[in-house]
N, C-alpha and C positions, 0 to 999 in steps of 0.2 A: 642670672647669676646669683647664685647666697652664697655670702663669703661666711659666714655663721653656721653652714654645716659644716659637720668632723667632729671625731672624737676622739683626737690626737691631746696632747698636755698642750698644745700649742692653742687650739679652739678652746680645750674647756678653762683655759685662766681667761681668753677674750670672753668666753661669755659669761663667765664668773664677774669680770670687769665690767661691763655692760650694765649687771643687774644692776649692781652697788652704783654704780652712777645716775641709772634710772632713777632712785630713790633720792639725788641729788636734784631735783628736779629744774632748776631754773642754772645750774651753773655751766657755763659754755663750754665745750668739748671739740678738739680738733685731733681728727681719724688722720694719721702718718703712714703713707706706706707705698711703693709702687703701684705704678700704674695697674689696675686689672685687676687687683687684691683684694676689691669689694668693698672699698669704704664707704658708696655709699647704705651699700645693704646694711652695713652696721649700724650704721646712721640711720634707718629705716626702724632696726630692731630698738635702737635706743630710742625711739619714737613712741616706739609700742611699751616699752618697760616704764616711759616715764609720762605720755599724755594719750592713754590705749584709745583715748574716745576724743583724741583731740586734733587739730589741721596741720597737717604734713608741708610746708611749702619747700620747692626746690629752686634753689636761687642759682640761676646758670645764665651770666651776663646782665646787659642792659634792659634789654628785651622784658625782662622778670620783672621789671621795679615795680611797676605801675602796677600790677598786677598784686603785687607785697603791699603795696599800701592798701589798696583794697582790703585784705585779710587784713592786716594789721587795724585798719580801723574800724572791721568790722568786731575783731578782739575786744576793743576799746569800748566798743556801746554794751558791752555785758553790762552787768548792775554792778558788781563786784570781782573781785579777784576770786573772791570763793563763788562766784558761777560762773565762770568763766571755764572750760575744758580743756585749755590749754592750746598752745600752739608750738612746734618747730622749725624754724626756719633752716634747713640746710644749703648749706654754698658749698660749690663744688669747686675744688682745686683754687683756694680763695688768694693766694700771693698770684695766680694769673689772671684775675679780674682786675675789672676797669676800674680807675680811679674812682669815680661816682658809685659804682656797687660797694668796693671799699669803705667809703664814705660813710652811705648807709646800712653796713653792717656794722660800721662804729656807732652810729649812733643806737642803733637794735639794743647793743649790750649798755647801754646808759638809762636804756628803757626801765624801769622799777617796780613798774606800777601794774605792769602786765603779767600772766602767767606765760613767758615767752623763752624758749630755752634755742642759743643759736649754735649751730652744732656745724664745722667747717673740716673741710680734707683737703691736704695736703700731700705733694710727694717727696717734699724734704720737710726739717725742723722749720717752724714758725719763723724763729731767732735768726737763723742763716737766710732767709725769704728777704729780711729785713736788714742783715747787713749788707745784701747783694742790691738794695734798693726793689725788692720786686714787691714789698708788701708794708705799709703803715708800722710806725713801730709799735702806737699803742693797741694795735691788735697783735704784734706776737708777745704783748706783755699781757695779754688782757686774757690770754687761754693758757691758762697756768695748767691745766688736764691735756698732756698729748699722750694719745693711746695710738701705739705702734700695733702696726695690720701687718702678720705675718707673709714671707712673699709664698708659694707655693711651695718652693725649694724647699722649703724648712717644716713644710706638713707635709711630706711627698706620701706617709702613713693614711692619710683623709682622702687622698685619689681616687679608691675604689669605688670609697661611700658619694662622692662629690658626681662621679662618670654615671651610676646609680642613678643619682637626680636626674640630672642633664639628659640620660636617656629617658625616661620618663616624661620632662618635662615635653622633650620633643615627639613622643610617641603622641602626649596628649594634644600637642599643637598640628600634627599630621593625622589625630584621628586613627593610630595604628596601633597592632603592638609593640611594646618597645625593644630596640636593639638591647640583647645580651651581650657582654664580654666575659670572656673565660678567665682564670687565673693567669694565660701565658700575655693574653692581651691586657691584664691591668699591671702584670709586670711590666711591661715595656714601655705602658706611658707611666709607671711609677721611676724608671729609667731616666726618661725624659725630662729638660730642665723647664720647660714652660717660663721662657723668658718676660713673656705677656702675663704668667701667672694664670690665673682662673679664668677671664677674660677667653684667653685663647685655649682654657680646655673646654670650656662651654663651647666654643666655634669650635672645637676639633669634633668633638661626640657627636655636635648636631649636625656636621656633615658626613660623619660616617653613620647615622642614623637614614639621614636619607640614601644615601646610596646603599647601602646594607639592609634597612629595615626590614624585623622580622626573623636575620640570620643570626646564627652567633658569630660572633668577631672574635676571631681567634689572634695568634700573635704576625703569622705571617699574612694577613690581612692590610697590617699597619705597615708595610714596607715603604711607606715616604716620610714615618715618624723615626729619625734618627736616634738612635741612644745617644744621650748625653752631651746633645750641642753645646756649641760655645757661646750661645746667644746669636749677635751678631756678628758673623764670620766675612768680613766684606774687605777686600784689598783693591783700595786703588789702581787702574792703572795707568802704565806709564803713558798713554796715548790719553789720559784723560776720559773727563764721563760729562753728560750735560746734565747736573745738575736741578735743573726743573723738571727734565724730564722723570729723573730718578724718583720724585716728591713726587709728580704725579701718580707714576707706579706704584709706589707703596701707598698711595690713598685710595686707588683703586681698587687696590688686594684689601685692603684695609674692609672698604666697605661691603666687596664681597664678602669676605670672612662673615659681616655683620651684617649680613644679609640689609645692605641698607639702614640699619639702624645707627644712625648719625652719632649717636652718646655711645656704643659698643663701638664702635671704629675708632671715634676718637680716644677711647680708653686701651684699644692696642696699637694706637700711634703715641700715645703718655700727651697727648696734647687734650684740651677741652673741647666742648661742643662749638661753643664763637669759633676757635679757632679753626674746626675741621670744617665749618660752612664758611669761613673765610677763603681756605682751602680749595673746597668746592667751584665755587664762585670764581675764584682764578685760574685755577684749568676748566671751568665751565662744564662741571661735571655735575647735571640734573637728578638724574639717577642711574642705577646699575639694572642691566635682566640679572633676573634671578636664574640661578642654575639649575 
């Protein structure tokens, strides 16, 4: 997924924003925005703008600490700050990490002495993370930079270019040529509300890539993409539902969608990675066949 392609007014002020901050090199940055909307690709780009020859680290749970220190004191034995290349620490969705990753990304931004710039995404305001208790206060005071990630909905103009990629990207992972879509077929997912955002038009393309590839995809092709859902359309009923079951389901679809890719599934569930292999783990769910 790149949330950074489009040439709507919507992308070109984000990456208008990006540069300027790139140049900002060491000051901390927190990507706002629904789930699926690509912050962390942003977070990638502002990688590349502000340390292009420098160590990218993705900080997603416990699991990563150990691993952060490593880098981080590998940082440290440079000779100087002026050779040192830089580094980014990115945390994903950081008011739902654990108290100890918390911790030490409080301590990261206290760091001075490093070329280290920590760069966090969020799907609401820092402020609000922290009046509902889900995140440290002095980290929503301490990211004074929050760049809001538009949802889909609001660049619906970038779809063609976006479907363009995605087809491509998956012609080159199938070793094929890639699916075309005509003008009636990029209306109708321009139609479309993509409640998942980009997310789930990257899994729509790439499955109608495999099943289609080669053809063009015309508009009555897409007859299971609705015009203009309501998102989640789901009515209780009166006889009741079971609950775990339902979670199970949708982790399931989840992961098909994302052909198994654990951080794509959890990112059209709006949940994190811990949480979707916690998930996992409790309906004992190993892996998915691919279709």
């Amino acid at each position: 997924m790149d949330a950074v392609i489009g040439s709507g007014p919507a992308m070109t002020r984000l990456r208008s924003e990006l540069e300027q901050l790139g140049r900002r090199s060491r000051a901390p940055v927190a990507f706002v925005g629904e789930p699926g909307t690509g912050k962390r690709h942003c977070a990638r780009e502002l990688h590349r703008a502000t340390y292009p020859d420098g160590d990218l680290f993705e900080l997603d749970g416990r699991d990563c600490l150990a691993e952060l220190e490593e880098r981080v004191v590998a940082l440290r034995s440079c000779v100087s700050a002026q050779a040192a290349v830089g580094m980014t620490v990115y945390v994903h969705d950081l008011s739902e990490q654990a108290p100890e990753v918390q911790a030490r990304v409080s301590h990261l931004l206290r760091e001075r002495s490093l070329q280290l710039r920590v760069v966090v995404s969020s799907t609401s305001e820092l402020a609000q993370a922290a009046r509902v208790g889900k995140l440290r206060r002095d980290l929503a005071s301490a990211f004074t930079r929050e760049v809001r990630i538009p949802s889909l909905s609001d660049r619906s103009d970038d779809i063609p270019e976006l479907v363009r990629h995605f087809a491509v990207l998956a012609a080159w992972r199938a070793k094929s040529p890639p699916t075309e879509f005509d003008a009636t077929a990029l209306r109708r997912m321009q139609r479309h509300s993509w409640p998942q955002n980009v997310a789930e038009l990257q899994a729509f393309v790439e499955r109608i890539s495999r099943e289609l590839g080669g053809a063009l995809v015309r508009d009555e092709d897409l007859h299971d993409l609705a015009d203009q859902p309501s998102g989640v359309a789901f009515a209780l009923p009166a006889t009741g539902i079971d609950l775990a079951e339902l979670e199970r389901q949708f982790l399931t679809q989840a992961l098909q969608l994302a052909h198994n890719n654990q951080t794509r599934a959890a990112s059209l569930l709006g949940l994190t990675r811990d949480q979707i292999r916690y998930r996992m783990g409790k309906f004992e769910i190993v892996a998915l066949a691919r279709g």
